[in-house]
Structure formats: C-alpha cells, structure tokens
N, C-alpha and C positions, 0 to 999 in steps of 0.2 A: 918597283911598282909604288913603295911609301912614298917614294922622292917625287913621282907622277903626282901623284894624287895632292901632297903637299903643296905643290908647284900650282897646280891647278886651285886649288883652293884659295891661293891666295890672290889669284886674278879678281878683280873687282865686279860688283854686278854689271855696271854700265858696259864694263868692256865688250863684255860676254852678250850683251843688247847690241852693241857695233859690229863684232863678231857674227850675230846671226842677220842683223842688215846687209852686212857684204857679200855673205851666202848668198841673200836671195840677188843683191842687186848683180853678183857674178851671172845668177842662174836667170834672171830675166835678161840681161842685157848679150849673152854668149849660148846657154842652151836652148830658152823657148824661142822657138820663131813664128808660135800664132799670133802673138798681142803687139800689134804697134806701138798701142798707147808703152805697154810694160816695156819695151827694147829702148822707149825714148824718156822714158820717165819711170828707170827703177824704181822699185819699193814704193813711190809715191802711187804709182798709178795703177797698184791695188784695192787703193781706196775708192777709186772709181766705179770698179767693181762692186766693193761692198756696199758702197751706196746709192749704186743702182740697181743691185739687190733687194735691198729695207726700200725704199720707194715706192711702192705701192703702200706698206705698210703706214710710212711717214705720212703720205699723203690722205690715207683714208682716215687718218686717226687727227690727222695735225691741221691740213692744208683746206682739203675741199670743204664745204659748205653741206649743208643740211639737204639739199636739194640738186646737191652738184654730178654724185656717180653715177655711173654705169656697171651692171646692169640695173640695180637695185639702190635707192641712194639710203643716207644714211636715217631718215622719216620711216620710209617703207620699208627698212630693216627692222625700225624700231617699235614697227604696229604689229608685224609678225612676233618678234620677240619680247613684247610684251604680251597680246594675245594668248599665245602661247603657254604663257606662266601665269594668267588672266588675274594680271596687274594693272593698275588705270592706263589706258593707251588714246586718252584725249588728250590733244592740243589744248593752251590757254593764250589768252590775246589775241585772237585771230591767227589764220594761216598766213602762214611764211612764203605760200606757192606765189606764181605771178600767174593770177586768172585771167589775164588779159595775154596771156604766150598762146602764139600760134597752137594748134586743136586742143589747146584745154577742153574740157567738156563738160557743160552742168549738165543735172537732173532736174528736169523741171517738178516740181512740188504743188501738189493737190491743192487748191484753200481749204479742203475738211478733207484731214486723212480719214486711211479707212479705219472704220472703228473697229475694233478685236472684240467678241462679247465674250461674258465670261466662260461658256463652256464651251470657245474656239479650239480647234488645234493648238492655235500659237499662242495662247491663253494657259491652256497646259505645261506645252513645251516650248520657248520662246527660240529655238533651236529645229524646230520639226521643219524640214523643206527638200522633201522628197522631188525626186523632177517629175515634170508632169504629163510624159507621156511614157510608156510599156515600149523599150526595144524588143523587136521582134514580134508585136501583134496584129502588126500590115501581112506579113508573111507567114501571117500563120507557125508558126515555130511550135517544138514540142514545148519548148520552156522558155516561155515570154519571160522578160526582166525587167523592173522598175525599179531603177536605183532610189534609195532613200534617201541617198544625199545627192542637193544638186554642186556641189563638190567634193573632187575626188583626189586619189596619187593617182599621177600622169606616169606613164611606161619611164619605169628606170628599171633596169637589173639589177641581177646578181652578181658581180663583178663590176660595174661601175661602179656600185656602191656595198658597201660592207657590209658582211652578215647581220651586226649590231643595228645597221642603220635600218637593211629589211624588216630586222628582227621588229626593232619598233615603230615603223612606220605600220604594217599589218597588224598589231596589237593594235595600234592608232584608232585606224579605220574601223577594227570591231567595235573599237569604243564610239566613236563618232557616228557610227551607223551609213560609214561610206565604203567603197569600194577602193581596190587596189590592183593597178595595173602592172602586169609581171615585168612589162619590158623583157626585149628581143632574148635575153640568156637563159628562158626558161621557168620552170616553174621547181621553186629550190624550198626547202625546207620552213626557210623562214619565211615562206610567202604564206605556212599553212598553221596559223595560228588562229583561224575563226572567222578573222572578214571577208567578208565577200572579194570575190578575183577574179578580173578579169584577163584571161592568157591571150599573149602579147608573142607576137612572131615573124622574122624579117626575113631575110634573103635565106640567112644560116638555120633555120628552120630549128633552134636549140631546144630540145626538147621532145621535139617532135622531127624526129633529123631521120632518113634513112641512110644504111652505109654509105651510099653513093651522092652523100651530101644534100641531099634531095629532101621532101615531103614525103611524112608516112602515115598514112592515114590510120591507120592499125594504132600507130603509137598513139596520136590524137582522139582516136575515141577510146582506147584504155586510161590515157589521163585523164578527160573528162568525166568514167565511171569512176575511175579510184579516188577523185579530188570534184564529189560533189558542190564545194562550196564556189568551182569555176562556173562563173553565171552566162560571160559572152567572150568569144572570140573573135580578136582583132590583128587583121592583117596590116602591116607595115610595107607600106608602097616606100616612104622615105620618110624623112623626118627635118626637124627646121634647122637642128643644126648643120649638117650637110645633107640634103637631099641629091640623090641621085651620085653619091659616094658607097662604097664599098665601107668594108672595115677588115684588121687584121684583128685577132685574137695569139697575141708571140705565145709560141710554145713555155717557155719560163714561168706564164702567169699558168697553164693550164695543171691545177691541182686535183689529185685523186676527186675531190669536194666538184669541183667545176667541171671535170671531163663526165662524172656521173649525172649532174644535174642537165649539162648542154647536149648529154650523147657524143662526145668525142673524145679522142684519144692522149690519154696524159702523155703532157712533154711535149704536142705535134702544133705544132703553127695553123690555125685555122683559119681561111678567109669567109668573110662575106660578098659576096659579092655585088656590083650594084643593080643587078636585077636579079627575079628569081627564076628558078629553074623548074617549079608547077605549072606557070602561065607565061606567053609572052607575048599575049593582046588584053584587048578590054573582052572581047568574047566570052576567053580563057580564063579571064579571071571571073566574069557571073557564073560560069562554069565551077568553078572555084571554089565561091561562096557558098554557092546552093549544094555544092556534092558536101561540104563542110557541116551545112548546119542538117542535112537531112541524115547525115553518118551519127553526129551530136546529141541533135536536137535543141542548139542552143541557138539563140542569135549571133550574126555575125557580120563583122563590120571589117572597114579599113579605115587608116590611117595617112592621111599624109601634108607634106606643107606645098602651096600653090605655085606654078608659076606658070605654063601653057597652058589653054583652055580648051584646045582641039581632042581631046582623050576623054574630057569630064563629059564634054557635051555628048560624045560617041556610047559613053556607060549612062547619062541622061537617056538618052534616047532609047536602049536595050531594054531599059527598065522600065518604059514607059510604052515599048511597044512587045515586052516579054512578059512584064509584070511580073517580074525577080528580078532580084538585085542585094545590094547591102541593106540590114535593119538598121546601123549608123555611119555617120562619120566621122570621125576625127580630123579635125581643122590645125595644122601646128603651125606656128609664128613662125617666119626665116627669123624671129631674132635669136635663134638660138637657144640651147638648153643647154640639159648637164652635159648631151655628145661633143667630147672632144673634135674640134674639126681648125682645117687652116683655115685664116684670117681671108684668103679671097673667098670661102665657100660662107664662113657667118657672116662675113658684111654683106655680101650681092648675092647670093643663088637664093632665090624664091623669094616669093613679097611676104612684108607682114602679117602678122593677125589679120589686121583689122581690112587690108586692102585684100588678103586672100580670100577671107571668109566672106566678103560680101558681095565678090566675084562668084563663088560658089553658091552661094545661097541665089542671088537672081536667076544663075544657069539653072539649077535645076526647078526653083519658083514658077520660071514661065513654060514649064510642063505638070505645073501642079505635083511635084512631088514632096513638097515638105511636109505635109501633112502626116507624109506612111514613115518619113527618114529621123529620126533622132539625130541632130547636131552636139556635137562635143567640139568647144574651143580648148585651145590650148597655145598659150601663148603669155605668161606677164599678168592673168587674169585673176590672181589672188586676192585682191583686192576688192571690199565690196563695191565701191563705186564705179571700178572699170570690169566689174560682173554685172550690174546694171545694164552699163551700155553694151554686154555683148549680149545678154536678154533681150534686149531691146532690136538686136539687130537679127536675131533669131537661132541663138545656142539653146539646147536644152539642161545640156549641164558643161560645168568646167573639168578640166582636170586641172593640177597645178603640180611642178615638182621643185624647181628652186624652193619656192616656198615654202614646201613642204620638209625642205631639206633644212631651208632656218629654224625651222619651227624645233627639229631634234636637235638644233647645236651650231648647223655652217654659217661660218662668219666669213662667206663672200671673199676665202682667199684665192681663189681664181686659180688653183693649182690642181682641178681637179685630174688633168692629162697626167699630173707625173707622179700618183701615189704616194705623196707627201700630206694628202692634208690633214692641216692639223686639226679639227672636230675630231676624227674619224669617221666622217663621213662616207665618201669618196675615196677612201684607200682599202687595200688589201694587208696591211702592216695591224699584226693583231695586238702591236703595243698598241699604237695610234687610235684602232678602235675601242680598245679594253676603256677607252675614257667615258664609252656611252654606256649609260645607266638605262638598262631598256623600257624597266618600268616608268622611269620619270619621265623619261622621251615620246612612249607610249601618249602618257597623258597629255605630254604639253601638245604632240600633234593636234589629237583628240579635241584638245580645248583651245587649239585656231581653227580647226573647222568649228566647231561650237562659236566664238566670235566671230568669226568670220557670217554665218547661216545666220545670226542674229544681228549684225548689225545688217545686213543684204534683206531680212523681213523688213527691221525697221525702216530702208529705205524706203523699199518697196509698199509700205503703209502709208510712210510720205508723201509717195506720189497719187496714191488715192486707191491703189491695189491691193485685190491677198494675197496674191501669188508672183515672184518675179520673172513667168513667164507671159504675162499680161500686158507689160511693159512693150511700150509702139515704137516706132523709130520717133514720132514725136515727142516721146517724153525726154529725149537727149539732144542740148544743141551742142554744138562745137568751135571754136572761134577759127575761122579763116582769116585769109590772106587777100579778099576783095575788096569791091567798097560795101560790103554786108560785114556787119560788124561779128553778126554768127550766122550759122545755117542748122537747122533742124536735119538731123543725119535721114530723111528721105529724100531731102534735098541735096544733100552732099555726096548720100551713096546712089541715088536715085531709083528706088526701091522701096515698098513699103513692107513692113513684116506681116507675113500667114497670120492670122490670129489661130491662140494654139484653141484647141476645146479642152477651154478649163472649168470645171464645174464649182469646186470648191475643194477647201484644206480637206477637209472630212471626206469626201470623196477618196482622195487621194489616200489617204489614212486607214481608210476601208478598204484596199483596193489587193487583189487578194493574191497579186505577183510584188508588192512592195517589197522590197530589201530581197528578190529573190527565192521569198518562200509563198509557196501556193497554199493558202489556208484551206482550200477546198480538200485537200488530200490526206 
C-alpha cells in the first residue's frame, strides 16, 4: 500500500488534469448518447453548456441595455428597487426611452394643476388613495368593502412562493393599508398577520376542497367566520399565464404544512383541473356567486385573462336582466405572471391587458353596468404612469405581483418553475428562503406601495384631478402606426370611460366601509 501511494504521489499535477480529461473525453465520446455536441467535441463541448447556462446572467448584467428586457427591463427594475428602500428613484438628463416608439403613451397635463389646500387628505398623508368605489354595495352584501389602497398583492400562493416571501408581503400590506390576495393554494398562516385578504380560489378549490375534490361551502363560511380579516372573495375562471390550463400539484412538494393548508392528502399528486366542478355554464356560475356571498356575506368577484367574448356578453346580459351578478372583476394580462406555464400558452393564449380590458369594459359599458362592477387590472400595472392610463381606461384598482415580488428581493431570475430561486422568493428550499429578512421586506413592500400612491397623486394633480379615478380616456394619447402621429385612447379603443361618482378625498376618508372596517358598529 506505501509503494501505492508513493508511486502516486509522485505523478505530477498536470498529469492527473490529463488523466481526468481523458475520463471524461472516454465517457462523452463511448458512454453518453444524449449530446451530439459532447460525442463530437469532447470535454470541449461542455463549455457550451456552461455557457449557455450563465446567459441570461451574462446578458442581463453585461449585454442588454437599460431599456432592452423582458419582462421587466433593467429602468423598471430599478424604480421598484429603489422605491422600495425609498432611495432617490429620479432619472437626470432627460429620459433614455424612445417617445416617438410605436404606443408609448403620454399624460396629458392640466396648465394649473389641482391645487392640494392645506387641511386636504393628501396634504395630510401624501400616500392616502383609497379606491373609489364600495365592492359589493350595488348588491347589497352583508359586508360592503372599500379597499384603502388602490394598489394591491395580486393572487400568488402558498407554494408558489415561500413562507418568508408570504410572510412579508401581508406584513407589507398591513403597513401600506392595502390588501392581499391569497392566490389558488389557500388561506395559509402567513397570509394572517393583520392586512386585509382577499381569498382566492380556482378549479382545486384549496382550502375550501371537499373530499370529492369539489366546493364546500360549510368549509367556506367557517373560513370566513374564523379569519374575519377575509374582506372578499374571488373566483378564478383562469389566469394570464395559461388560461384555460389545468395544473399538477407532484406529490413530493405536498408537505404536512401544505396538505393542511390546501385540504389534501400528504405525499398525493393533486390535479387541478381546467374547469371547475361547481359550475359548468354562465347561469351556474351567478348561481355560484350569489349562493357564495349570501352563505358569507361578503362580496364576491371573479377573475380571469380575455380571449372569446361570446360567454361575457351571456353573464352581461343575466345581470342586467337578473340583477345579480359579480360585485368585481379581475382583468389579468395574457402577458403572463409568476404561473409557470409553456411557452405556446404565454406568448398566444389570451390578449393583453390593455386589449382584454378594454374589450370588456365596452361589453359590459353598453348595458350600463359599470357603475354597480368594480374593475381590478392586473397585468405589468405597477408603475404609476401605466396606472394612469388604466384609470383612465376605467380599472378601479390594481393588483400587482412581479412587482411586488422585486420589491421583497427577486432579481428577475426567471427560474421561478424549478425551485431554485435564488431571492428566496419563489422556492420551497428553506435554505434559499432563510435569506429573507421579513421585517425589512415587510417595509420595503410597504414603502413601493407608499411611492408608488404618491407619485400616481402627483400625477393625477398634474393632470388637473384629485383623484386618479377621474382620469378620461382623453387625458392619455398613444403613438400609432398611421398617418396621425397620436390618437387619444377613445379614439384608439373607441369608447369613452363611465365617469365614476367621485365626490372628494375626504368623502372617501369618511367613508365608513374604508379599509374593511364599518365604523358604524
């Protein structure tokens, strides 16, 4: 054994490097038969690999430009995560964008903004922007709601995203004076730390599951007694990243933690399906709504991203000649969210924000029902200037969740599908998430909605308004592709927006379902 080991020791380093090259270049060129590249170009064509690995990396950090990515570039990364830590997040020298690209879109600006007097709402609190109408007071509900903030967290779950990340986004939201939407996995622990919640619920019914995979209504109005601080409920038709997809839940992810929160059984493979098994018409589903909120008492809405018009116009019409229906809508972008989905269903299945929502808002416009419905966009909306133009086009509030995801930490590595991300956002790996600091996360949410609601006043003062649901489809133009060098979006969508009935900040302020609590009681 000494003579071994003697012998070996005296081989050189290099050798023992040539030695383990010829290992692999044996084992690529004779045992693997997946990689063409490796069988025709040993050891070399590893590299390939590796560096088409780092590539994204290389490119977001190295290559693209300020203005270049997708989803998110590297500007609008930079307004959230400044925001956030509310560090200067102004531009100097003028903007970098190119305002003359196909639908950029200005704001048009008052020549005397509105003036703020001194004992205004937003004189007070330069942050206060409650939305400005009561979901569920067309319908009469036991418990009208008026969000406080007119943005929100958009439906992610419990398993999409990590305990840490729920943990502080709903600390957020208390701080902020916004709401928090549970997304499909249920209503889990750290959803219940004080801010308001909105419970969120899809084909797999989590939460509210009966044995038989199904809707329990029993379970659903003991959750809303046990977790008074749930304001409304929202039904998931689809969603933007694959609408009209199913989903698995692999048994390997389903944890003691997760089978209790979803109502299903540890260890078992759980499908969702792409329809649900409550309703399977539009009838079925007002049906739905109404047996929901009068079991409740809450309001109750649905969710979903556009693409046929023959089904809205049919729930149009039920509610216009039943008078019930949803107290909101949820409008989602086909461009996708945090939902993992294939590449043909996020580039093509459903239209945009901006073309969905303003499909739907006409349909139901020219039966007069926007008035009773609260709109919710959701779609890329984080931003105050393209929350502007969806005011404008007639949302009552946002929801937002990427954003909301930068705001705790994610740095847009795109890896949410495979439980690797490194924030800890977006995984289940409790090293990965051990990185989030919940208090600090908490805050930074807290204080992008706070810039965020304050720089969306100030706009909104710019254009001559108090409130940025005031906002007409005239006050936004957008650059086409004619011989008109812009079009004012009621010429582009061809539709003008319901003006809402807004009285004033103070009104709103006053108002005695804000943020969910009835001052009368």
């Amino acid at each position: 054994m000494n003579a071994i080991l003697e012998f070996l020791s005296r081989i050189p380093w290099w050798l023992w490097i040539i030695a383990v090259l010829v290992i692999i270049a044996i084992k690529d060129i004779l045992v693997q038969k997946s990689s063409t590249i490796k069988h025709n170009f040993p050891v070399v064509g590893h590299l390939r690999y590796m560096l088409e690995s780092i590539g994204p990396e290389m490119r977001q950090y190295f290559v693209a430009n300020n203005r270049e990515e997708l989803p998110f570039n590297r500007i609008e990364r930079g307004w959230i995560y400044a925001s956030a830590k509310n560090q200067n997040n102004y531009e100097g020298f003028g903007t970098d964008r190119d305002i003359y690209a196909h639908q950029h879109i200005f704001i048009n600006n008052a020549m005397m903004p509105y003036k703020v007097k001194a004992n205004h709402p937003s004189a007070i609190d330069k942050t206060f922007a409650p939305c400005a109408k009561v979901i569920g007071e067309y319908n009469k509900r036991k418990r009208p709601y008026r969000p406080a903030s007119i943005i929100n967290v958009s439906a992610m779950s419990f398993g999409s995203l990590s305990a840490k990340a729920i943990d502080a986004l709903n600390k957020g939201v208390k701080i902020a004076d916004a709401y928090h939407n549970t997304g499909e996995g249920g209503l889990s622990p750290y959803h219940s730390n004080g801010g308001d919640v909105v419970f969120h619920f899809g084909t797999g019914y989590f939460g509210v599951r009966a044995e038989d995979g199904g809707f329990s209504m029993k379970k659903m109005v003991k959750l809303v007694e046990d977790n008074p601080f749930v304001r409304a409920i929202e039904v998931k038709l689809s969603q933007g990243a694959k609408p009209g997809k199913g989903g698995v839940l692999p048994g390997k992810k389903i944890t003691k933690e997760i089978a209790n929160i979803r109502g299903v059984e540890v260890g078992k493979t759980v499908l969702s399906p792409p329809n649900h098994k409550a309703f399977s018409n539009v009838p079925e589903l007002v049906d739905f709504i109404e047996a929901i909120a009068e079991a409740t008492g809450l309001p109750v809405g649905i969710k979903a991203a556009i693409g046929k018009l023959d089904q809205w116009e049919e729930l149009a019409n039920i509610m216009v000649k039943e008078n019930r229906g949803p107290d909101f809508i949820t409008i989602d972008g086909g461009e996708g969210g945090t939902g993992a989905a294939p590449p043909s269903f996020a580039d093509h299945v459903s239209l945009p924000w901006i073309y969905g929502f303003s499909a739907i808002y006409k349909l139901f416009q020219k039966r007069n029902l926007t008035e009773r419905l609260v709109f919710i966009g959701s779609g890329k909306l984080g931003f105050p200037a393209k929350a502007a133009m969806a005011f404008a086009m007639g949302v009552d509030c946002i929801n937002v969740a990427r954003e909301a995801m930068m705001s705790i930490g994610c740095i847009q590595a795109q890896v949410c599908h495979t439980n690797r991300c490194p924030a800890g956002v977006a995984t289940q790996s409790k090293w990965l998430q051990n990185g989030i600091n919940v208090p600090l996360k908490s805050e930074r949410l807290a204080q992008y909605f706070k810039t965020f609601k304050k720089e969306l006043i100030e706009i909104t003062h710019a254009a001559g308004y108090e409130h940025p649901c005031q906002f007409t489809m005239n006050d936004v133009e957008m650059n086409v592709d004619d011989q008109n060098l812009t079009k004012n979006f009621d010429q582009a969508f061809c539709y003008d927006k319901t003006p809402v009935d807004f009285k004033s900040m103070q009104h709103l302020k006053d108002c005695v379902y804000l943020g969910g609590v009835n001052k009368n009681k």
